[in-house]
C-alpha positions, 0 to 999 in steps of 0.5 A: 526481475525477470519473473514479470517477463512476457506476464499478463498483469491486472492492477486493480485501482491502477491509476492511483498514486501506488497503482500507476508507479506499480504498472510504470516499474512493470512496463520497463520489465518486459510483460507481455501486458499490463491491464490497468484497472481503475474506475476514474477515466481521467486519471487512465488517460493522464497514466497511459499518456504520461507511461506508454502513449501507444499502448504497447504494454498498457490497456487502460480499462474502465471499470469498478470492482463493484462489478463482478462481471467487468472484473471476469473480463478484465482479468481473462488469461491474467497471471498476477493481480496487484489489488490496489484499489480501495478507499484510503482517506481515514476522514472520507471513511469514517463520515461513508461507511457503507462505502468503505465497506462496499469498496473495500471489503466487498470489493476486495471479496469480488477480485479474490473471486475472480482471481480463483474462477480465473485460475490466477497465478498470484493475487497481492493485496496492497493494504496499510498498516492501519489495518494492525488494531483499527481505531477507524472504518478504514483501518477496519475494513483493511484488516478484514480484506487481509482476513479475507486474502489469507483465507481465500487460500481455503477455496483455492482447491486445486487451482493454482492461484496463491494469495497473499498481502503487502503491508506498509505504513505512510507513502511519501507524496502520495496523492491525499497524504500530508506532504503534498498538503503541506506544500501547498500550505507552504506555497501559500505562506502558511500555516502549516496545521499538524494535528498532534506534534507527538504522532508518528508515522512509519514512512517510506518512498513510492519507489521504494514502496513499489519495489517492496511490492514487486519483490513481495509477489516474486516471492511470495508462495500464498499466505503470507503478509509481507512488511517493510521495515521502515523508519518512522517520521515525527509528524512536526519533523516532518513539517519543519523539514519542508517549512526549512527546505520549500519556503526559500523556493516560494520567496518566503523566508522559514522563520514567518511560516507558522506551524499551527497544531489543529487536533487529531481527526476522527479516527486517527491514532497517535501512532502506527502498528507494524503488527499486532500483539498476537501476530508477533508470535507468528512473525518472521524477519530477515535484514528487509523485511517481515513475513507474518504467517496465519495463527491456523494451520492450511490441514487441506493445503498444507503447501510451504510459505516463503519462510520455510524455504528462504533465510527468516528467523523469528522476531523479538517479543516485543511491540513493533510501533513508529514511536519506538523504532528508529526515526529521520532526522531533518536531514533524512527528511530532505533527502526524500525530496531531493535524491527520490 
C-alpha cells in the first residue's frame, strides 16, 4: 500500500473501535501524518498511547464534527479523510433522534464541506449496511449520508476531491456489539440474551473491515459504494459458539450457561441487506467485492469510476441478505477469536 506514503490523513471519530484500527494500519504504512479526530478526550489519550506515544505519526485532535470551524483546521493541507464518526447504537437512535440526525447527517454534511473548501484528494464515508431499506433512525440517517456523499460529487467543480462510501455489515468485537456483551454475560455465568434465535447478520473482522476500507479509498475514483462480500452468522451460532468456547476459561462448564431469547429491540430487523432492490441494477462484482454505482448520470462531471477501468461484471438479479448467502459454522465462529 504505498499509496498512503508521505500522505496527510484525517480520521473523523478516530478513536473508535473502526477509526483507531484505520490510523493503527496507516502508522506502519509510512504517512506523513495522521490527525486523529474524535470528540472523546480519553479515548485519544488511551490510542495515542497505546499506537504512537511519541507522537511521530499521530496528532490526537480534540474536537466535533459539529463545529465546522475546528474541522477547517483540523483538515488543512490533508489528502484522504476517512469519516467515521457517527452514532452507531440503533436503540440510543431511536430514543435521540435529532441527535442521530445532527451527528450523522449534519455532520457528515460539515466534513464534505470541508473537504471540498480544502481541496481534499479522497473523502470515504464508513457507513453500515443498515443504511439498505432502514427500519430504524440509524439506518435512516446512514442511508442519507450515503446520498449526501455520492451527491457532493455535483459541488466539487474543478477541485479535485472525489467522494465515495464503504459499506459493511457487523465488525466483530467492536465496541457496543454484541460479542463483547455476550462475554461479559458469559463471564458472569449467564445468561446469554439473544433477541431472536432466527436473525442474522453479515459479519466480519476489524482487520478485516479496515483492510477493506483502505483498499476501497486506493481505489476508489469518486461515486462510488464499495461492499465486502461477507459470510452471515446466525445470531444463536454466534452465541453457542462463545458459550461452548469461553465458559471453560471462566471455570464454568457450557452446559449450565443459558441462552435466554429476550425479543427484538426497536428498530431492529431480522436480517440485513447488502443493497437494496434498485441498487441491484447498477451493482457490480469482482471475487471480493461489490462496487454500486449511482442510478443518475454525472452530465457535469462525467469522470470514470473504479468500474469502468478494473475487472467488475454485473451481479445476478437477485436479493442479496444474511439469510441467503453463505453462513459460519461454529467452528468458523471460533476462529475469529483464536487466529484474528
Amino acid at each position: 500500500m504505498n499509496y498512503y506514503k508521505d500522505k496527510t490523513i484525517l480520521v473523523t471519530g478516530g478513536a473508535g473501535s473502526i477509526g483507531s484500527e484505520i490510523a493503527r494500519k496507516l502508522s506502519t504504512l509510512e504517512p506523513s501524518v495522521i490527525r486523529v479526530f474524535d470528540n472523546d478526550e480519553t479515548a485519544l489519550f488511551n490510542i495515542t498511547t497505546k499506537i504512537d506515544p511519541d507522537q511521530k505519526v499521530l496528532r490526537p485532535l480534540y474536537g466535533d464534527i459539529g463545529d465546522k470551524d475546528r474541522l477547517e483546521m483540523a483538515m488543512e493541507n490533508v489528502d484522504i479523510v476517512f469519516h467515521a464518526a457517527a452514532m452507531k447504537h440503533v436503540p440510543i437512535c431511536e430514543y435521540n433522534p435529532f441527535e442521530a440526525v445532527k451527528a450523522n447527517v449534519v455532520g457528515t454534511e460539515n466534513v464534505i464541506r470541508t473537504a471540498l473548501d480544502q481541496n481534499v484528494d479522497k473523502f470515504i464515508l464508513i457507513s453500515t449496511d443498515k443504511a439498505v431499506n432502514p427500519l430504524n433512525v440509524m439506518g435512516t440517517t446512514k442511508q442519507l449520508s450515503e446520498k449526501l456523499t455520492i451527491s457532493s460529487n455535483h459541488y466539487r467543480g474543478d477541485k479535485k476531491t472525489k467522494l465515495s462510501c464503504v459499506r459493511f455489515g457487523n465488525v466483530m468485537n467492536s465496541r457496543g456489539s454484541v460479542v463483547p456483551i455476550f462475554l461479559e454475560q458469559i463471564k458472569k455465568g449467564g445468561p446469554v440474551t439473544i433477541t431472536n434465535p432466527d436473525m442474522t447478520r453479515f459479519m466480519m473482522t476489524i482487520p478485516e473491515a479496515v483492510e477493506f476500507i483502505l483498499y476501497s479509498a486506493e481505489i476508489a475514483m469518486g461515486r462510488e459504494i464499495f461492499i465486502k462480500k461477507m459470510k452471515s452468522v446466525r445470531i444463536c451460532d454466534l452465541a453457542e459458539a462463545m458459550v461452548e468456547h469461553f465458559a471453560p476459561s471462566f471455570g464454568y462448564n457450557p452446559k449450565d450457561i443459558n441462552i435466554e431469547v429476550m425479543g427484538e429491540r426497536d428498530g431492529e430487523k431480522m436480517d440485513e441487506e447488502l443493497f437494496s432492490t434498485d441498487e441491484v441494477k447498477n451493482t457490480y462484482e469482482n471475487d471480493d467485492i461489490y462496487v454500486v454505482l449511482p442510478h443518475f448520470t454525472f452530465a457535469r462531471n462525467p469522470d470514470k469510476t473504479i468500474v469502468d477501468v478494473a475487472s467488475f461484471s454485473k451481479i445476478d438479479n437477485r436479493v442479496y441478505t444474511s439469510n441467503n448467502g453463505s453462513y459460519l459454522n461454529k467452528n468458523e465462529i471460533i476462529q475469529f477469536f483464536t487466529e484474528k
